[in-house]
Residue, then its C-alpha position, 0 to 999 in steps of 0.5 A: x204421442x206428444x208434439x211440440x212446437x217452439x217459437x219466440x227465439x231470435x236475436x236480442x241485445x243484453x238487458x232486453x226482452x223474449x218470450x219463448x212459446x211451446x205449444x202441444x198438440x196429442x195425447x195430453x191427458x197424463x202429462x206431468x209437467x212441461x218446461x224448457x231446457x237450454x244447450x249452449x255450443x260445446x255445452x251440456x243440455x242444461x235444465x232452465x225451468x218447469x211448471x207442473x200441471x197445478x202451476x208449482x214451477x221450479x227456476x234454474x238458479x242461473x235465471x232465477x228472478x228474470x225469467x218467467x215460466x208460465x202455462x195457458x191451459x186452454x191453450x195447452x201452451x207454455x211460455x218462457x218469458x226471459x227478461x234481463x237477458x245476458x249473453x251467457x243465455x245465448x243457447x238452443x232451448x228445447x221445449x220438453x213435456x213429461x208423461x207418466x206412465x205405465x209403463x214408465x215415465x216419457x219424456x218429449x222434446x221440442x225441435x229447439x228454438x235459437x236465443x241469441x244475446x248479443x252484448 
């Protein structure tokens, strides 16, 4: 089992600044790779960004070039540094950790953290 546990979120005017943080807590030998996702209201889940256990990350392309993914190994922690933030990045961002298998490949979800931009 993988626990993970977000902070960071809050309010934030448009144009300004957040790290999000995910930090993980268990069975970490086999996990693939970590990063958040975003819900708005009445949206879909929707993918933001993820790093994997060598560093490669991969952007949304919604955020690309003012959010920054980042892993702390040492620490087992991810943060998502948001800058530049708009009010279309209002959402509840999930944390999630990927395991690999046998016997398939787990998926693990954080309890979410609220960003909210006001403009």
């Amino acid at each position: 089992q993988v626990q993970l546990v977000e902070s960071g979120g809050g309010l934030v005017q448009a144009g300004g600044s957040l790290r999000l943080s995910c930090a993980a807590s268990g069975r970490l030998l086999n996990i693939i790779d970590m990063g958040w996702y975003r819900q708005a209201p009445g949206k879909e889940r929707e993918f933001v960004a993820l790093i994997t256990r060598d560093d490669t990350s991969n952007y949304a392309d919604s955020i690309k070039g003012r959010f920054i993914l980042s892993r702390d190994g040492a620490r087992n922690t991810v943060y998502l540094q948001m800058n530049s933030v708009k009010p279309e990045d209002t959402a509840v961002y999930y944390c999630y950790a990927r395991e690999s298998g046998p016997p398939a490949i787990k998926t693990y979800w954080g309890q979410g953290t609220q960003v909210t931009v006001s403009s």
